[in-house]
RODO-2510 file (C-alpha; in nm, 4 decimals, decimal comma):
residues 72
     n   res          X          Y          Z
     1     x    -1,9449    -3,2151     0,5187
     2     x    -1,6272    -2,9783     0,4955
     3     x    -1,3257    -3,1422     0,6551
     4     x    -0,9809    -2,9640     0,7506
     5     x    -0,8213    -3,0265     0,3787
     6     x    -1,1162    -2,8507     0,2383
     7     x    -1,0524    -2,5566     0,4333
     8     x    -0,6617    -2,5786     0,3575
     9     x    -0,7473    -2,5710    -0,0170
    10     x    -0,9613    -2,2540     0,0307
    11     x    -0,7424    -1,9342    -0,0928
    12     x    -0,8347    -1,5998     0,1009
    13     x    -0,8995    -1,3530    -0,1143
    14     x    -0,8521    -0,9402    -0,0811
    15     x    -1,2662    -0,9560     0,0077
    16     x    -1,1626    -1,2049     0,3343
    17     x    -1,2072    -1,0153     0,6823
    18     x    -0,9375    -1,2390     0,8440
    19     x    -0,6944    -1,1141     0,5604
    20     x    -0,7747    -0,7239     0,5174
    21     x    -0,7418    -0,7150     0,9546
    22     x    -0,4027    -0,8671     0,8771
    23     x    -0,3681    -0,6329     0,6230
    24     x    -0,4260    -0,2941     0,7754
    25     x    -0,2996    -0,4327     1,1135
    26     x     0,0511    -0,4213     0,9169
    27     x     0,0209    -0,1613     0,7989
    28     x    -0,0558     0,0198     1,1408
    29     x     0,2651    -0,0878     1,2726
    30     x     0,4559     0,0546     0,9574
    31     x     0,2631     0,3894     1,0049
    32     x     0,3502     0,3937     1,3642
    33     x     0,7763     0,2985     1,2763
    34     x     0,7145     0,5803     1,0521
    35     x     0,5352     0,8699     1,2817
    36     x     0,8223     0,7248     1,5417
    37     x     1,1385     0,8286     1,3258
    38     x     0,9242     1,1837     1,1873
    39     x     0,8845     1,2571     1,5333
    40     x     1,2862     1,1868     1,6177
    41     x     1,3771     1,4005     1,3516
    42     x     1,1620     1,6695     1,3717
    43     x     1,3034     1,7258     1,7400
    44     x     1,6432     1,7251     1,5864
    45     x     1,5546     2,0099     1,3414
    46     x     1,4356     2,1713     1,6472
    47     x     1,7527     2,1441     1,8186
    48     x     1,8729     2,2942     1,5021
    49     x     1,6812     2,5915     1,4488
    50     x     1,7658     2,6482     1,8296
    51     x     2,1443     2,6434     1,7767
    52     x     2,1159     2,8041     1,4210
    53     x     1,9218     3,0661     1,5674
    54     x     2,1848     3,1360     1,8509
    55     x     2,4431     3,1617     1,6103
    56     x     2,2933     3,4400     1,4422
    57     x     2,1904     3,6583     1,7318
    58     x     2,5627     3,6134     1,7686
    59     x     2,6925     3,6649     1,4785
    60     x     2,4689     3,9766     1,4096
    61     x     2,5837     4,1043     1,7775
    62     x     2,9783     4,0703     1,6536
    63     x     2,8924     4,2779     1,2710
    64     x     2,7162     4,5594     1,4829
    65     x     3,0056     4,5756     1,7256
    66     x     3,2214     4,5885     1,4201
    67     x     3,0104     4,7993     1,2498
    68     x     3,0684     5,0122     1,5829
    69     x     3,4213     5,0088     1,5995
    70     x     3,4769     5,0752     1,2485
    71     x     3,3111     5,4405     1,2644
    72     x     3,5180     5,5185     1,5312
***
């Protein structure tokens, strides 16, 4: 008969089902903290490329305006 201290002196090994659901279930949540803060920063390098490209629409509007005034 196998009593409770048997099954305390039992080691799980990589090959246990109880301990690889464990495993991948941790690593899951990693993954998802990880997707999370991609996600957060992709949308700030959008908000980047937004202002960045704003700035140079600007910027070549002033040189042709320049550009402009100079051949005057």
């Amino acid at each position: 008969m196998v009593t409770k201290e048997d099954l305390k002196r039992v080691v799980r090994g990589p090959a246990d089902l109880e301990e690889r659901i464990e495993q991948l279930m941790k690593q899951k949540e990693i993954l998802k903290s990880a997707c999370r803060r991609a996600g957060a920063r992709i949308a700030e390098l959008e908000e980047l490329e937004i202002r960045l490209v704003g700035d140079i629409d600007r910027l070549f509007e002033e040189n042709n305006n320049l550009k402009t005034m100079l051949k005057k």
